[in-house]
C-alpha positions as CSV (number, residue, x, y, z in Angstrom):
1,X,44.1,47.7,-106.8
2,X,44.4,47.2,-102.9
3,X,43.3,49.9,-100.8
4,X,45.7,52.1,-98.9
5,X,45.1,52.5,-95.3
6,X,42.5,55.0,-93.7
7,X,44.4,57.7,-91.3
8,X,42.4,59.3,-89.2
9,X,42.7,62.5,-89.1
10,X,44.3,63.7,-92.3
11,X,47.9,64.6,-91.1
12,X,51.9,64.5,-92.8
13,X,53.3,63.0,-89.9
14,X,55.2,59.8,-90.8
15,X,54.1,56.6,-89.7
16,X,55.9,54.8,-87.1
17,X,58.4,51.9,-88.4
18,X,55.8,49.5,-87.0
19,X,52.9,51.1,-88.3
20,X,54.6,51.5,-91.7
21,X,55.1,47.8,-91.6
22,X,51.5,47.0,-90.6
23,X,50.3,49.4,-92.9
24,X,51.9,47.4,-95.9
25,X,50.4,43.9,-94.6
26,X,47.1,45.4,-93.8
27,X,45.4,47.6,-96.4
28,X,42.4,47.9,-93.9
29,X,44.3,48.9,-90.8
30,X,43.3,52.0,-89.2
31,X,46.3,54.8,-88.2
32,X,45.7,57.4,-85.9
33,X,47.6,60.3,-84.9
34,X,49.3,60.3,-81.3
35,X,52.0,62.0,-79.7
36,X,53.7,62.7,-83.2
37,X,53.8,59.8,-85.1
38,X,51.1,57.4,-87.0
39,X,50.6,54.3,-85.2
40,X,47.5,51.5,-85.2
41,X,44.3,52.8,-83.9
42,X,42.9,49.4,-83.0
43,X,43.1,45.6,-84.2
44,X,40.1,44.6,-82.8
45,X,37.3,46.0,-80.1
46,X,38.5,48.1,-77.7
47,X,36.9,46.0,-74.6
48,X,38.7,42.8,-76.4
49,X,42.0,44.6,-76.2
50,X,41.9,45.8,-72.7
51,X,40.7,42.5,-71.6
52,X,44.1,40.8,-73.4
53,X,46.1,43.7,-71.8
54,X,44.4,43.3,-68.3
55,X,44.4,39.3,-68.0
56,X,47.1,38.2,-70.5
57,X,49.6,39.5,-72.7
58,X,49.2,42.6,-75.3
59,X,51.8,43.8,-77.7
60,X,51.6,47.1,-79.1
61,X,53.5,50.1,-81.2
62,X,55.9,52.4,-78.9
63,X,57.8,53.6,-81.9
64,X,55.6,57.1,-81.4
65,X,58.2,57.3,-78.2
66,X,61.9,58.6,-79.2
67,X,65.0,59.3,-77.1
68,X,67.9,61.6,-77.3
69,X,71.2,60.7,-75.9
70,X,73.4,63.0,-73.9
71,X,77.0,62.3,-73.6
72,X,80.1,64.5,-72.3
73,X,81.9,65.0,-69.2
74,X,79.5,67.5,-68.2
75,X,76.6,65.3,-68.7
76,X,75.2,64.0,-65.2
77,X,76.1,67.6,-63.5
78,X,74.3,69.5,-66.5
79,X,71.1,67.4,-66.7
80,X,71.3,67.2,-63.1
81,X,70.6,70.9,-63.4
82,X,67.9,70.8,-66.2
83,X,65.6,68.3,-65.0
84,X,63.0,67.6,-61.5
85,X,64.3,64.7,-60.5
86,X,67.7,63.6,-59.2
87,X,70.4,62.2,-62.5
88,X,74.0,62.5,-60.1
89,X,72.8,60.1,-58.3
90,X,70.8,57.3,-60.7
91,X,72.3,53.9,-60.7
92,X,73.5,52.6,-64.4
93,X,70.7,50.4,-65.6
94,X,67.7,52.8,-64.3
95,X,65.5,55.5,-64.6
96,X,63.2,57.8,-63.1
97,X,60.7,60.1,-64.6
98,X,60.8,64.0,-65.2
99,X,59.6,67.4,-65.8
100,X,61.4,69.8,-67.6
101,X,60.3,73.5,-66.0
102,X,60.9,77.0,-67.2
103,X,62.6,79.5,-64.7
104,X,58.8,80.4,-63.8
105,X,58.2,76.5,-62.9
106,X,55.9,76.0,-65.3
107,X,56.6,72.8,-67.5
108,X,58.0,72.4,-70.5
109,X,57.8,68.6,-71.6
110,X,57.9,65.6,-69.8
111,X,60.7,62.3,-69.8
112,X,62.1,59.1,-68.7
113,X,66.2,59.6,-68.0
114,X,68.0,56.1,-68.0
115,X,71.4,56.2,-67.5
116,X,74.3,53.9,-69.4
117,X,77.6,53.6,-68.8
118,X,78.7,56.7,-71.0
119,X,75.7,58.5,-71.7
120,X,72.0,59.1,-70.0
121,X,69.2,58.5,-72.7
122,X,66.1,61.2,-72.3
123,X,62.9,59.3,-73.4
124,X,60.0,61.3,-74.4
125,X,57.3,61.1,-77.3
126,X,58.1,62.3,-80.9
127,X,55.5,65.4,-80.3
128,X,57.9,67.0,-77.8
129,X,61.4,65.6,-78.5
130,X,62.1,68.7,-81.1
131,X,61.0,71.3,-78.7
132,X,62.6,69.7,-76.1
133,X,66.1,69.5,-78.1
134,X,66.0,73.1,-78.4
135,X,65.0,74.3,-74.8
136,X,67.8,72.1,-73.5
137,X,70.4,72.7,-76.1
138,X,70.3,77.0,-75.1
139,X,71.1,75.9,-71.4
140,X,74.9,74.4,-73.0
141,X,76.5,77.2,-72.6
142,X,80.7,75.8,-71.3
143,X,79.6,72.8,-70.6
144,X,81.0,69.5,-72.5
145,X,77.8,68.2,-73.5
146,X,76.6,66.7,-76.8
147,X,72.6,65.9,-77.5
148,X,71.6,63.6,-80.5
149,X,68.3,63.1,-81.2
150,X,68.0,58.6,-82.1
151,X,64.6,59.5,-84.0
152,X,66.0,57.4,-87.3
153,X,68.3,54.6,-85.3
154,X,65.8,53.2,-82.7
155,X,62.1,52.0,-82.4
156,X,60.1,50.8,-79.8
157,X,57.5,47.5,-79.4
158,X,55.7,47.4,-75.9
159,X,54.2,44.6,-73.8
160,X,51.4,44.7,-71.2
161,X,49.4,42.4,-69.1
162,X,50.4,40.0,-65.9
163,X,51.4,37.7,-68.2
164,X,54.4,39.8,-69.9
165,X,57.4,39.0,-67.6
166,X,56.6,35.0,-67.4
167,X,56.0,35.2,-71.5
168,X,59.5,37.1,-71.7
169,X,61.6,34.8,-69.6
170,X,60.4,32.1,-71.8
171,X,62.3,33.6,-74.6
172,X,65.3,33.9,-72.5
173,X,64.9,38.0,-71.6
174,X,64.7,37.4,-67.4
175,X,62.1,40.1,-67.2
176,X,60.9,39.3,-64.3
177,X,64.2,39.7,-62.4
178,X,64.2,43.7,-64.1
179,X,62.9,46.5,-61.0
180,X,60.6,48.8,-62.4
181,X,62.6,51.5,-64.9
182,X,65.3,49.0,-64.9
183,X,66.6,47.9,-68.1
184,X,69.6,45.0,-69.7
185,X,70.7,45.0,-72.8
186,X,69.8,41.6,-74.5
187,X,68.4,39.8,-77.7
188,X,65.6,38.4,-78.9
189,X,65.4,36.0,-81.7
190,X,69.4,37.0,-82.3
191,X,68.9,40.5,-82.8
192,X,70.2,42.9,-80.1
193,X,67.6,44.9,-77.6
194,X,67.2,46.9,-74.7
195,X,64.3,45.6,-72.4
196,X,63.1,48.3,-70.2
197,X,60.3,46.8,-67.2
198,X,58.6,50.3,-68.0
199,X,56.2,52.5,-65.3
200,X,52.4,50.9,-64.6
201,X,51.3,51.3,-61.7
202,X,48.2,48.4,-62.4
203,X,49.0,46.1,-65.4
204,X,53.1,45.0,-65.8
205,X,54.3,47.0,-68.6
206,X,57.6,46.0,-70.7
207,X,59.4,47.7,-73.3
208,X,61.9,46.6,-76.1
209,X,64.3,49.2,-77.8
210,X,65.7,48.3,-81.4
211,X,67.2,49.2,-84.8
212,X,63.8,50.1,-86.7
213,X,65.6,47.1,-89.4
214,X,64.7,44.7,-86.7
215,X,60.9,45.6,-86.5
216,X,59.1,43.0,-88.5
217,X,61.2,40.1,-87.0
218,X,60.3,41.4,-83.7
219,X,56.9,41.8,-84.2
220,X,56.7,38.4,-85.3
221,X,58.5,36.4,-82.6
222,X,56.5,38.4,-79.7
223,X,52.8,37.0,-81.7
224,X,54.3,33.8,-82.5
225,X,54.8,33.6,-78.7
226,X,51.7,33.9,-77.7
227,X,51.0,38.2,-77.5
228,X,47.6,40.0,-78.7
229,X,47.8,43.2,-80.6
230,X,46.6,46.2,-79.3
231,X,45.6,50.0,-80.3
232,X,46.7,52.9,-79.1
233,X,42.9,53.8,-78.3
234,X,43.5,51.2,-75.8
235,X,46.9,52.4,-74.7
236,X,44.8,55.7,-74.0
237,X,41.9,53.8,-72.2
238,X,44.5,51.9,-70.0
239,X,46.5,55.2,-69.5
240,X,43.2,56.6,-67.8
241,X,42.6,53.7,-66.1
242,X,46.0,53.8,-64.1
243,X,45.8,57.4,-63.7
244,X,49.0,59.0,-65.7
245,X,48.2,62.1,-67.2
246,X,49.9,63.0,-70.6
247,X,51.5,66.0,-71.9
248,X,49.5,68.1,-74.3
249,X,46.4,66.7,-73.5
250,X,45.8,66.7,-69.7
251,X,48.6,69.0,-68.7
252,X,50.7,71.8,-70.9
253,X,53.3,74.6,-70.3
254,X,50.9,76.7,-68.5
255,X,50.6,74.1,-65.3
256,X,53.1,73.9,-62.1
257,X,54.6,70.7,-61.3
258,X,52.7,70.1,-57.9
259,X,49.5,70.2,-60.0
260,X,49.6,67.2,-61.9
261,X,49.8,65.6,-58.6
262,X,52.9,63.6,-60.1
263,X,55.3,63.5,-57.0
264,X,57.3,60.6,-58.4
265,X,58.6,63.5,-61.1
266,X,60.0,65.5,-58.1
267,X,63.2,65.1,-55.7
268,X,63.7,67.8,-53.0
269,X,67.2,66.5,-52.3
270,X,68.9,66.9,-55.1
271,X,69.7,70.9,-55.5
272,X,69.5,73.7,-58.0
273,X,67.6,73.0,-61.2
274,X,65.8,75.5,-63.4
275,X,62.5,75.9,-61.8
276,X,63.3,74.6,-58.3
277,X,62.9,77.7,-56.5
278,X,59.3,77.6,-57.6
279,X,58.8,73.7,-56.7
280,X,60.6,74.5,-53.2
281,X,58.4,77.7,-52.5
282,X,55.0,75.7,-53.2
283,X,56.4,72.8,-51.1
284,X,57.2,74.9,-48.3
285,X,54.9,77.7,-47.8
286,X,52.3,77.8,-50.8
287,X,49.9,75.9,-51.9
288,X,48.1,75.4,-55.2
289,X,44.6,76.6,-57.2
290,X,43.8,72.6,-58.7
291,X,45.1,68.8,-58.7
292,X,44.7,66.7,-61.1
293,X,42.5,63.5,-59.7
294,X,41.2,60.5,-61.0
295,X,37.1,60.3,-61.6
296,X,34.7,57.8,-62.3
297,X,31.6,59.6,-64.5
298,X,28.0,58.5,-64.2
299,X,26.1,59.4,-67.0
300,X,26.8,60.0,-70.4
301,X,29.8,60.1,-71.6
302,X,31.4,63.2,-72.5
303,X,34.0,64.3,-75.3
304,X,37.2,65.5,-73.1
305,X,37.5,68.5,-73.1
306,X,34.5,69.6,-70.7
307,X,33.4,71.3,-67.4
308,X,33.4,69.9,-64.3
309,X,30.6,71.6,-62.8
310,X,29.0,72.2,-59.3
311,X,26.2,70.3,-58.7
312,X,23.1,72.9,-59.1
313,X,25.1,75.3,-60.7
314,X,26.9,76.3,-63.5
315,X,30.2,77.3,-61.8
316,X,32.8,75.5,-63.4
317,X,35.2,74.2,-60.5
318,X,37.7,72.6,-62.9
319,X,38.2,70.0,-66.2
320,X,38.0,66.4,-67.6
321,X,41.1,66.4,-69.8
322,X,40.9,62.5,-70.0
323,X,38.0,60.0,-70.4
324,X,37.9,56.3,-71.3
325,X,35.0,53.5,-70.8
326,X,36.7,50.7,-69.0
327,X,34.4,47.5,-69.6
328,X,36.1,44.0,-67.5
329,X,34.4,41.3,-66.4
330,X,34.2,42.6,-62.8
331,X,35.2,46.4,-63.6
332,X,32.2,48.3,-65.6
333,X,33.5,52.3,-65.4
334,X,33.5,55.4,-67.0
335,X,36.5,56.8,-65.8
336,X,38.0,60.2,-66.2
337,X,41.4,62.4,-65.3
338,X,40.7,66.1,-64.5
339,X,41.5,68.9,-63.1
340,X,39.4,70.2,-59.7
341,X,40.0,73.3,-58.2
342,X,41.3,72.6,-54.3
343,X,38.5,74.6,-52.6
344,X,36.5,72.1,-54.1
345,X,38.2,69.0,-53.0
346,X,38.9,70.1,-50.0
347,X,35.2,71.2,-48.8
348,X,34.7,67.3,-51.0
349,X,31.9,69.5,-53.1
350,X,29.3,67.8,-55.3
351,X,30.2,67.5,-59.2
352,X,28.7,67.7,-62.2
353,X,29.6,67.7,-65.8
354,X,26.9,68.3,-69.0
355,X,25.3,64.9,-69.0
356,X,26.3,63.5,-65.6
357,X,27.8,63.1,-61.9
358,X,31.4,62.8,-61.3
359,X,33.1,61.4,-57.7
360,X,36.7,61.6,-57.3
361,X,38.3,58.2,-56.8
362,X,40.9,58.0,-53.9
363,X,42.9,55.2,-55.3
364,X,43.0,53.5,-58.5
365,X,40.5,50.7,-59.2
366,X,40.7,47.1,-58.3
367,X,41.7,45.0,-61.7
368,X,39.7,41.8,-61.9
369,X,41.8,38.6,-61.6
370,X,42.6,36.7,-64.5
């Protein structure tokens, strides 16, 4: 009798069509919980992975993302109105990231909005897309606007490393012509896909959108042609690494959008939204009581999360939310996101955490060349 697969921790939640897949093949495969879904914890050491990712080409399981498409009339006007960035005015074929805010400012969810030629397509992760269905479905109140949720008619496959755009071309995809949050719609292997050059601000990211029915085939063709699978305790690591804090773990409904210190969610030329009068009256006038910032850790290595401390005393002065060991030929870190109160990174206090110092990093680290 084979063995069924270990999931770690015990939870409902249905795997995602890749991991179910994986799942089948692999007896011994690992699934861990993230963002909603059941997807592949690791295929081999951690450092191994984020080697392939940082100097090659990793594949990996994106089917724990989901989208929901908006169509109507109404559509660019309403979400215009819903969201922190601008929709009106986003070319067909692109994107730009998002917070959805509470009258109050305080955020709801976070998304990717790429717009088509008859609908715009809200991208989030499967842990939020029902919440965020219902806070945006109240605000339709005369205006022609339809929502559908795409949980059970798309999935997602993702590929990182410098090597992603020259491995995709050979297969006839062009990636490398694709702007970031630009996407085509294309094929690969004669099955239809959308190929989105994805946000990274360090290692090229890509991701393909397809009918779940096309998963195995996919899968196949992208190892066949040369990609190493990957973990999402990797995709974590590598999130820490380039600094993107994620929803429900770093940052929830209880933080203001200036916070996160994610300005690239933010346009203060596009008008009214819900929650802009509170964006506009920190930008203008206010300030606020923490940022999130990038650390490196040196020490021991905490469990997230934990106190940032300062040094010589046990006033807490903020929070790592994230933390991830980052070992590269040429890059040895422990590196951390967290929030800091701005007193403190203003005066540029000492830090402490149980176990160790922390220094806030001013930009993200060098990546060793391949």
């Amino acid at each position: 009798m084979s063995e069924s697969a270990t999931l770690i921790p015990e939870t409902t939640a249905a795997p995602t069509p890749l991991a179910n897949l994986l799942q089948g093949e692999s007896p011994h495969l690992t699934l861990r919980m993230h963002a909603g879904a059941l997807t592949p914890g690791n295929f081999s050491s951690t450092d191994e992975e984020i080697a392939a990712a940082a100097t090659g080409v990793a594949i990996f399981d994106s089917g724990y993302r989901t989208r929901i498409r908006v169509t109507g009339e109404d559509r660019l006007r309403w979400l215009n109105g819903m969201v922190s960035n601008a929709v009106q005015t986003l070319p067909e074929g692109s994107g730009n990231y998002n917070f959805i805010l509470n009258a109050q400012g305080r955020i709801q969810g976070d998304a990717y909005i790429y717009r088509t030629s008859d609908s715009l397509l809200l991208d989030t992760d499967r842990s939020q897309a029902a919440r965020l269905l219902a806070h945006l479905d109240h605000f339709i109140i005369m205006d022609d606007v339809e929502l559908r949720p795409l949980d059970e008619v798309t999935s997602g496959i993702g590929l990182a490393g410098p090597q992603a755009a020259a491995m995709l071309d050979s297969l006839g995809l062009s990636a490398s012509g694709l702007a970031p949050l630009q996407f085509v719609e294309t094929s690969i292997a004669g099955h239809a896909v959308t190929l989105l050059h994805a946000y990274s601000p360090l290692i090229p990211r890509y991701e393909i959108w397809f009918s779940p029915d096309h998963t195995a085939a996919l899968w196949k063709s992208l190892i066949a042609a040369g990609a190493k699978p990957i973990g999402i305790e990797t995709l974590e690591s590598l999130r820490v690494l380039e600094g993107i804090p994620r929803y429900g773990i770093d940052f929830n409904d209880r933080y203001l959008a200036q916070e996160t210190s994610q300005t690239r969610a933010l346009n203060f030329t596009k008008g009214c939204y819900l929650g802009q009068e509170i964006v506009e009256r920190i930008r203008s006038r206010a300030t606020v009581h923490r940022y999130l910032r990038q650390l490196e850790l040196h020490g021991e290595t905490p469990t997230a999360p934990t106190d940032i401390l300062a040094a010589g005393d046990t006033s807490s002065l903020g929070q790592l939310t994230s933390i991830a060991a980052i070992r590269l030929p040429g890059l040895s870190a422990t590196l951390a996101l967290g929030f800091i109160r701005t007193e403190a990174l203003e005066r540029k206090a000492s830090l402490e955490y149980t176990g160790g110092m922390a220094t806030v990093l001013d930009h993200l680290p060098a990546l060793p060349r391949s």
